[in-house]
C-alpha positions as CSV (number, residue, x, y, z in Angstrom):
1,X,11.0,9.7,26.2
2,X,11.4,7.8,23.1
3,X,11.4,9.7,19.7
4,X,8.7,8.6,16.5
5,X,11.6,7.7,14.8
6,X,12.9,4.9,17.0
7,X,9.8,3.6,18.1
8,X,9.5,3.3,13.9
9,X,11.6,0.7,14.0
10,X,9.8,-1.3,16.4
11,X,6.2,-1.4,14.2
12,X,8.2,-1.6,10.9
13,X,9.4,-5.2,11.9
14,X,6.2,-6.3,14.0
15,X,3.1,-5.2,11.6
16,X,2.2,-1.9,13.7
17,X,1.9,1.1,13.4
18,X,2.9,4.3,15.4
19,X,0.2,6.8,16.7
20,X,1.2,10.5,17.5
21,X,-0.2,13.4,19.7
22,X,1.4,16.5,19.3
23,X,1.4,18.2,22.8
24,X,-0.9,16.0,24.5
25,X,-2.6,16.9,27.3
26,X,-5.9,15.6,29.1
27,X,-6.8,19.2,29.8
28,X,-4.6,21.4,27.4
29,X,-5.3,19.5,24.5
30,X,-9.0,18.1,24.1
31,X,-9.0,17.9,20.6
32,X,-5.5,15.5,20.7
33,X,-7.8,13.3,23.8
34,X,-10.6,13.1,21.4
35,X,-8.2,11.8,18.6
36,X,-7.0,9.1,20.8
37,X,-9.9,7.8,22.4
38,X,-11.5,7.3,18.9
39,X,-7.8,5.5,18.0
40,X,-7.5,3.3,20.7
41,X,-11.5,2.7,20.5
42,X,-10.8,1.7,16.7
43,X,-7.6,-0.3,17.9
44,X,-9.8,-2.7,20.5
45,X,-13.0,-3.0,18.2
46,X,-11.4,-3.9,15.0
47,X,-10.6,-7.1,13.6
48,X,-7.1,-8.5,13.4
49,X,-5.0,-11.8,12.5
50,X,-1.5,-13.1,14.5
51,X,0.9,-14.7,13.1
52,X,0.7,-14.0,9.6
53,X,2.3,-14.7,6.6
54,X,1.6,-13.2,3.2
55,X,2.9,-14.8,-0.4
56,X,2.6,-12.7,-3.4
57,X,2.4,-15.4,-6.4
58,X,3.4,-14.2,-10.3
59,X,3.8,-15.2,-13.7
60,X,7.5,-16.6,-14.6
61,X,8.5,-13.5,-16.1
62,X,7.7,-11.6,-13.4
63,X,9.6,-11.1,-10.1
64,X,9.1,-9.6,-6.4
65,X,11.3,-6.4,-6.4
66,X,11.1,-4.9,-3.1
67,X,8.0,-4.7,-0.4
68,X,6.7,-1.7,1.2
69,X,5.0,-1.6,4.5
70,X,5.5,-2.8,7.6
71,X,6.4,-6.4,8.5
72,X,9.6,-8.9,8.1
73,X,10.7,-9.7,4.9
74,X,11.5,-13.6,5.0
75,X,12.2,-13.9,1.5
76,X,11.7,-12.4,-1.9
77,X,7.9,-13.3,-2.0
78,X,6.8,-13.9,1.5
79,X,6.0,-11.2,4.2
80,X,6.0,-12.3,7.8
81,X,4.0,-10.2,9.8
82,X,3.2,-10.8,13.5
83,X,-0.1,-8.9,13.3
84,X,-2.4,-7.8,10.4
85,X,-5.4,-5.5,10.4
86,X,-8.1,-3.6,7.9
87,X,-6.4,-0.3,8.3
88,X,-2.4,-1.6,6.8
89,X,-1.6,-0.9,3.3
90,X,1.4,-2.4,2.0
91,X,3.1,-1.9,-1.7
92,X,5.4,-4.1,-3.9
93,X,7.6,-3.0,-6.8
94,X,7.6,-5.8,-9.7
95,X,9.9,-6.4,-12.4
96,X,9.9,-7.7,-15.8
97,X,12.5,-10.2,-16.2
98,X,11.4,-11.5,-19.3
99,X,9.4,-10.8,-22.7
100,X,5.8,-10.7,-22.1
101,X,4.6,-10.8,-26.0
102,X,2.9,-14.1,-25.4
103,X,1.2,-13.2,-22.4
104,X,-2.3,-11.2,-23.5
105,X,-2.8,-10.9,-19.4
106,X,-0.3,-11.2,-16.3
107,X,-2.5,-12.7,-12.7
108,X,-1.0,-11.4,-9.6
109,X,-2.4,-13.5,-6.0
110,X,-1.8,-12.7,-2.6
111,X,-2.3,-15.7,0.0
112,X,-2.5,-14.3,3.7
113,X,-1.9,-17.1,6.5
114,X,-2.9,-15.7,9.5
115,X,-4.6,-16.7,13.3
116,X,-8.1,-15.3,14.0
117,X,-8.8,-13.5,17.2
118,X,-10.6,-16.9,18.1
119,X,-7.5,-19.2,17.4
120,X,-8.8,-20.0,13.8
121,X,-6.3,-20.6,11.2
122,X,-7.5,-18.8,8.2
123,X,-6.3,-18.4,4.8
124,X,-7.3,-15.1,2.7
125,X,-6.9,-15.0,-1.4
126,X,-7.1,-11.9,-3.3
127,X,-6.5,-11.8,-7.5
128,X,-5.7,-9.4,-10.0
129,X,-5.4,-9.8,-13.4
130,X,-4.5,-7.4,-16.2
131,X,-4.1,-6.9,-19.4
132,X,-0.8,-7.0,-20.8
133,X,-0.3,-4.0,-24.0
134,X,2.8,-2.9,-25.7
135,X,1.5,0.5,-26.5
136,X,2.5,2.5,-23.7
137,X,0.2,4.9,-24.5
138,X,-2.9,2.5,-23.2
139,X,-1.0,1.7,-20.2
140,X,-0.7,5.3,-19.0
141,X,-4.7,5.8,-20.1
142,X,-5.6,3.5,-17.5
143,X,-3.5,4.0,-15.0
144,X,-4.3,4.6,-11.6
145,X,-3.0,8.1,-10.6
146,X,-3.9,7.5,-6.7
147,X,-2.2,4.5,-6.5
148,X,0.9,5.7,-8.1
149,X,1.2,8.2,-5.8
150,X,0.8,6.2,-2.7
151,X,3.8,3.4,-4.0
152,X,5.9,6.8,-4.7
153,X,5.3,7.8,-1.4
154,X,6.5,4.4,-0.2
155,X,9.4,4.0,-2.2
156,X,10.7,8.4,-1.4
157,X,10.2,7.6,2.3
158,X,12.2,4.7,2.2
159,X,14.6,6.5,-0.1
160,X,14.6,9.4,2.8
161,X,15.7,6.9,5.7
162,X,18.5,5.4,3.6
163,X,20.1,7.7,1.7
164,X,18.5,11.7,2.5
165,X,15.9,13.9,2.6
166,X,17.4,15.8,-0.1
167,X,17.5,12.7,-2.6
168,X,14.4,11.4,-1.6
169,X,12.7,14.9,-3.5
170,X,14.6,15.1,-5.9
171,X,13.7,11.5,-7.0
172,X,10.0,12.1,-6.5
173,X,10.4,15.2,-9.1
174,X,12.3,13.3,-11.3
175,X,9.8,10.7,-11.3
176,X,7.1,13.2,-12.2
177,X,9.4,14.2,-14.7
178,X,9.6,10.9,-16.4
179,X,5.7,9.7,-15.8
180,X,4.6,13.3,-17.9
181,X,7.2,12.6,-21.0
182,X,6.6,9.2,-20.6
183,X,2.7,9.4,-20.8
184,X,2.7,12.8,-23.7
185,X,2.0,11.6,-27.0
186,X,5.1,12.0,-29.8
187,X,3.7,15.1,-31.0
188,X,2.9,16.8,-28.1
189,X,6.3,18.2,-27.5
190,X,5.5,21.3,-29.9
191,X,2.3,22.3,-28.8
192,X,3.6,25.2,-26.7
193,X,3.5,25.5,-22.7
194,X,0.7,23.0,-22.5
195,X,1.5,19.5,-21.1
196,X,-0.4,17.3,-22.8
197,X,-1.4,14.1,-20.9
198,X,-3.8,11.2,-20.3
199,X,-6.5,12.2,-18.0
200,X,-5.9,9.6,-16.0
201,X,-2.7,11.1,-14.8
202,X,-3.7,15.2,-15.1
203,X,-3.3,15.8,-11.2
204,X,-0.1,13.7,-10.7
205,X,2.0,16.8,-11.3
206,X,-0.2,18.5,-8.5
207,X,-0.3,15.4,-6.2
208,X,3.6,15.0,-6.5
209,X,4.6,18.9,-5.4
210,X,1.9,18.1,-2.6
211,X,4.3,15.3,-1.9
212,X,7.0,17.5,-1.8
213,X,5.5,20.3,0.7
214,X,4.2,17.8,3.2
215,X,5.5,17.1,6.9
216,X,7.2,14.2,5.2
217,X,9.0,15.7,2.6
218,X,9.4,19.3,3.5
219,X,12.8,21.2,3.2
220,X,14.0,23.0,5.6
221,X,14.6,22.6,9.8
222,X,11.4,23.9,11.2
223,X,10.0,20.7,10.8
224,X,10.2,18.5,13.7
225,X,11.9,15.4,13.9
226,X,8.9,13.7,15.6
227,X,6.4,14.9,13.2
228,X,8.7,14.2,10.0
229,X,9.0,10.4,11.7
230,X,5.7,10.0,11.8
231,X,4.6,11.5,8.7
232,X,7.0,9.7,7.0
233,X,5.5,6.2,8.7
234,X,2.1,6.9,7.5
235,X,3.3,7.5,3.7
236,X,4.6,3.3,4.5
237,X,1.5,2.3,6.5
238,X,-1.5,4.2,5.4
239,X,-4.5,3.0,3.4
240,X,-4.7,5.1,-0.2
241,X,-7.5,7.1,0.4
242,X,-6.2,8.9,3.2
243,X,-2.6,9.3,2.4
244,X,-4.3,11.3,-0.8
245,X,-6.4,13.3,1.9
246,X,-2.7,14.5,3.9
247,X,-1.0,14.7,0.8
248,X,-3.9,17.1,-1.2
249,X,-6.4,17.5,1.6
250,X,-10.2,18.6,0.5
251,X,-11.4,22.0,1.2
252,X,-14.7,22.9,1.7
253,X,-16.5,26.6,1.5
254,X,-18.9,26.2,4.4
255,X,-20.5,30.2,4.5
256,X,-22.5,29.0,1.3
257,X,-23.5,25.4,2.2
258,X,-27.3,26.5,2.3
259,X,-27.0,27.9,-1.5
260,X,-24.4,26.3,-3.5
261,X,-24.1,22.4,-2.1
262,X,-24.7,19.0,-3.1
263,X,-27.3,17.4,-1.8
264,X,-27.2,13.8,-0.9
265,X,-29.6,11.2,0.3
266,X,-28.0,10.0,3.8
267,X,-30.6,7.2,4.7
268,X,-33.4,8.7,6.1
269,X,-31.4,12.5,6.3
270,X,-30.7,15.0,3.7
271,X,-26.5,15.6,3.5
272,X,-25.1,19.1,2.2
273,X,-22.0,18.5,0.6
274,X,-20.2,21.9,-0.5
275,X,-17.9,22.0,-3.6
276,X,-14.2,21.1,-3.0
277,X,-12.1,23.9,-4.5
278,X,-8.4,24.2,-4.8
279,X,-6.0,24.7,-2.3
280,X,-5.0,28.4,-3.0
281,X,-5.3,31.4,-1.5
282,X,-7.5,32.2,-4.4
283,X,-10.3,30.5,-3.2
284,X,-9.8,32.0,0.4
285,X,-12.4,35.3,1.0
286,X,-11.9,36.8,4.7
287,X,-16.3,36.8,4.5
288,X,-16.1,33.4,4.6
289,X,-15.5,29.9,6.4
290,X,-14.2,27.0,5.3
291,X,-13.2,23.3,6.3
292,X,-9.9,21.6,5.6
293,X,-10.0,17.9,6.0
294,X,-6.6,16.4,6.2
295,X,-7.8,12.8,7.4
296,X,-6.5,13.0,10.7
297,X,-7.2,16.8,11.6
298,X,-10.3,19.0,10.5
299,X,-9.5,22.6,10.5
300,X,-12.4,24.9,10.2
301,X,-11.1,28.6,9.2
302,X,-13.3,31.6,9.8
303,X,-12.6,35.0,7.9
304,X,-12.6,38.0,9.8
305,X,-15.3,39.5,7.9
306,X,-17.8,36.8,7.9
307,X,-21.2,37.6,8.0
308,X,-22.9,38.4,12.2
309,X,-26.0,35.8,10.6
310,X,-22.9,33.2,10.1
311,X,-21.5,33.2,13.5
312,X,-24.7,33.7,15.4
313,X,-26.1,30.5,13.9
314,X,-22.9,28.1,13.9
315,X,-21.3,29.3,16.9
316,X,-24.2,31.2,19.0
317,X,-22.0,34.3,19.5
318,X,-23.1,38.1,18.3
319,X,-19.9,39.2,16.0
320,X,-16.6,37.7,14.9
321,X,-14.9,39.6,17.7
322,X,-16.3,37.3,20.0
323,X,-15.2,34.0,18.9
324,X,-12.2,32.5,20.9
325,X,-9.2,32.5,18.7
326,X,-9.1,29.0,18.8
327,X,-11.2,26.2,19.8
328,X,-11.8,22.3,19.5
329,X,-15.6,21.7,19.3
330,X,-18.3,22.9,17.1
331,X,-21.8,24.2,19.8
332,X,-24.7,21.8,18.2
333,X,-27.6,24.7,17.9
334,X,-31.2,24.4,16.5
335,X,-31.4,26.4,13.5
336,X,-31.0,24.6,9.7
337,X,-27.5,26.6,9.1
338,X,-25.9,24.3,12.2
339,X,-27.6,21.1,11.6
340,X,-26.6,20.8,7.6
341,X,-23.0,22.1,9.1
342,X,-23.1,19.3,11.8
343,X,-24.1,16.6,9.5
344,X,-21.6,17.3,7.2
345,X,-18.9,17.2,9.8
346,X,-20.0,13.9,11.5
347,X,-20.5,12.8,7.7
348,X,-16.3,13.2,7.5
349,X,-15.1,12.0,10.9
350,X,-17.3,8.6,10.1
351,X,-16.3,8.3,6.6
352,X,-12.4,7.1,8.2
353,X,-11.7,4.5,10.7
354,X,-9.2,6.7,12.7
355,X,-9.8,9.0,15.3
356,X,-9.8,13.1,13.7
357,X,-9.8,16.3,16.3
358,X,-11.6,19.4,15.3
359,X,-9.8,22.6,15.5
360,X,-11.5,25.9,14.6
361,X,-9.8,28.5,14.4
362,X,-10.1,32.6,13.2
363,X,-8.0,34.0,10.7
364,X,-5.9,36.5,13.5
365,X,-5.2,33.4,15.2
366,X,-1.5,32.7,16.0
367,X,-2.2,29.0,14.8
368,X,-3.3,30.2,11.3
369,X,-0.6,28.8,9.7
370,X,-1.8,25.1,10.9
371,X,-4.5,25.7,7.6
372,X,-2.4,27.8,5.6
373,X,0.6,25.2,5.1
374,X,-1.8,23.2,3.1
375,X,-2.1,26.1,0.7
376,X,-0.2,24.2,-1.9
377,X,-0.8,25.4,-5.2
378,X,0.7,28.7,-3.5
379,X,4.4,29.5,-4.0
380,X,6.0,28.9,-0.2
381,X,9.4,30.3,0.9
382,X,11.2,27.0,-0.6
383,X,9.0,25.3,-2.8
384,X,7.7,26.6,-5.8
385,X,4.1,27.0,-7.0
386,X,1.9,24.3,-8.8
387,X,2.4,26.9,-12.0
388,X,5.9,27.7,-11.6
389,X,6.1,23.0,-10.8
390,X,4.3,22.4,-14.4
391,X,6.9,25.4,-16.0
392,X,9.6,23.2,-14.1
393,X,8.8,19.8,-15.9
394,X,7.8,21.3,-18.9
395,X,11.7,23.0,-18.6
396,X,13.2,19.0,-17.9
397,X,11.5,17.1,-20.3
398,X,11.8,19.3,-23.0
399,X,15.8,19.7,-22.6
């Protein structure tokens, strides 16, 4: 059996990308079959292009730096990748070799050459232009806190693979370090505990000690190889969106969708969205239930003291003694409570082009700590909490 982190080596250099199953099992495991029928269904439906070539094109004073993603690097501008699809993201670091003051806007273009599933030859442009500003001030306003994480997470996995773990997270706090003095204004330095920044970039701090706790990143040797491999491949490969959602994933209160949710027009259907709250142990009551979305698993987390009404509607059993301790699919029952709960549910799994497994699960249950590890504005046994992160930057940049 080949480990995640060799077969790594062999997408990195032809495009790909590597797909894991913990455990998997056609009879053990159905929520790991589910996951990888909706993968391989995504893998033979979806469009791609062979043979492909991509040139980033910028202004003179500009240069390529380094590229992140997977493909073959032929030379400092051009990526050679043997396949391309919609579901790759890539990165590139730029520098500034020379003064931009006469520049009021820098144009970055993309060119893919690629061959269609059809034999086409094709040719894809995409443009970018931005404004150029020597108040740094502006450019921290606008920037885009999402995307900086997801180059971060690019640059500390590759930073893990050649030099260590260890300095790949301490170069990820040092660069929220930087970013936060870097974005406060002049004066904000003596305005006591309070760090004072653009509200563009409020939830880096959060997003980057959410970087630090995840499978990627995570101190300390319960980990396992395979699953640090392949977390550390997605922070390369995947799209934005969804390296936010495994980085900070979105929890849902789901015991008061009928009385405090969002309701959305779904074509023809009415969609009850519940209000995300944060990932603390705060916001966790043992009467309710809740759903953790993490892109590529769902956890649903029932509280031992949730209501008879609750579990009698969603999961057609008489008490919470009766539920299994865990289980992989949600019973589809007539009543309003189950329909707004399954709507919501297929409204996630659709939302992504990657296959997700559902796995529900009490609060006694031995896999408990599958939903708590995402807990993490909570102080854990070696990280710190999101309090005791924003003390610890507040501590560096102040020295």
């Amino acid at each position: 059996m080949l480990m995640n982190n060799f077969l790594g080596c062999i997408s990195k250099y032809s495009g790909g990308e590597v797909k894991y199953y913990p455990g998997f099992h056609s009879i053990q495991t159905p929520h790991e079959v589910e996951r990888f029928e909706n993968d391989l269904r995504r893998y033979l439906q979806r469009k791609i292009g062979f043979e492909a070539v991509m040139r980033l094109r910028s202004p003179p004073a500009l240069s390529i730096h380094t590229f992140h993603g997977n493909g073959f690097v032929r030379s400092v501008d051009l990526l050679v990748l043997p396949n391309i699809n919609p579901d790759a993201a890539y990165g590139m670091q730029v520098s500034i070799d020379d003064s931009l003051v006469h520049y009021k806007s820098v144009t970055f273009q993309i060119a893919l050459l690629y061959t269609s599933s059809k034999g086409e030859r094709r040719i894809r442009v995409h443009t970018l232009s931005l404004p150029v500003s020597a108040n740094l001030m502006d450019i921290c306003s606008n920037a885009d806190q999402e995307a900086v994480i997801s180059l971060i997470a690019k640059m500390a996995a590759d930073r893990s693979t050649t030099s260590s773990l260890q300095d790949a997270r301490e170069a990820i706090c040092n660069v929220a370090c930087d970013v936060v003095k870097a974005s406060m204004p002049n004066n904000a330095s003596n305005r006591g505990f309070s760090l004072v920044v653009p509200s563009s970039l409020r939830l880096l701090p959060l997003y980057m000690l959410s970087m630090i706790k995840s499978t990627a990143f995570r101190a300390g040797s319960s980990t396992k190889i395979d699953d640090r491999a392949y977390y550390l491949d997605l922070c390369k490969t995947l799209p934005t969106q969804y390296l936010m959602q495994i980085f900070y994933p979105d929890l849902y209160p789901i015991h008061t969708i009928e009385e405090k949710s969002q309701v959305v027009q779904d074509g023809e259907d009415e969609l009850h969205v519940p209000e995300r709250v944060q990932l603390s142990f705060q916001y966790i009551d043992s009467h309710g239930a809740y759903i953790l979305d993490t892109s590529e698993y769902i956890y649903i987390y029932i509280g031992k003291a949730i209501s008879d009404h609750f579990v009698q509607n969603v999961f057609n059993v008489q008490t919470f003694s009766a539920l299994p301790f865990d289980s992989y699919s949600l019973p589809d029952l007539d009543n309003p409570l189950s329909s707004k709960i399954h709507n919501f549910l297929t409204y996630l799994i659709q939302s992504r082009p990657h296959g997700t497994a559902i796995h529900i699960m009490r609060e006694d249950s031995s896999n408990r700590y599958l939903f708590t590890r995402y807990l993490v504005d909570d102080k854990s046994e070696s990280t710190m909490s999101y309090v005791e992160f924003l003390r610890y930057i507040r501590e560096q940049i102040t020295k």
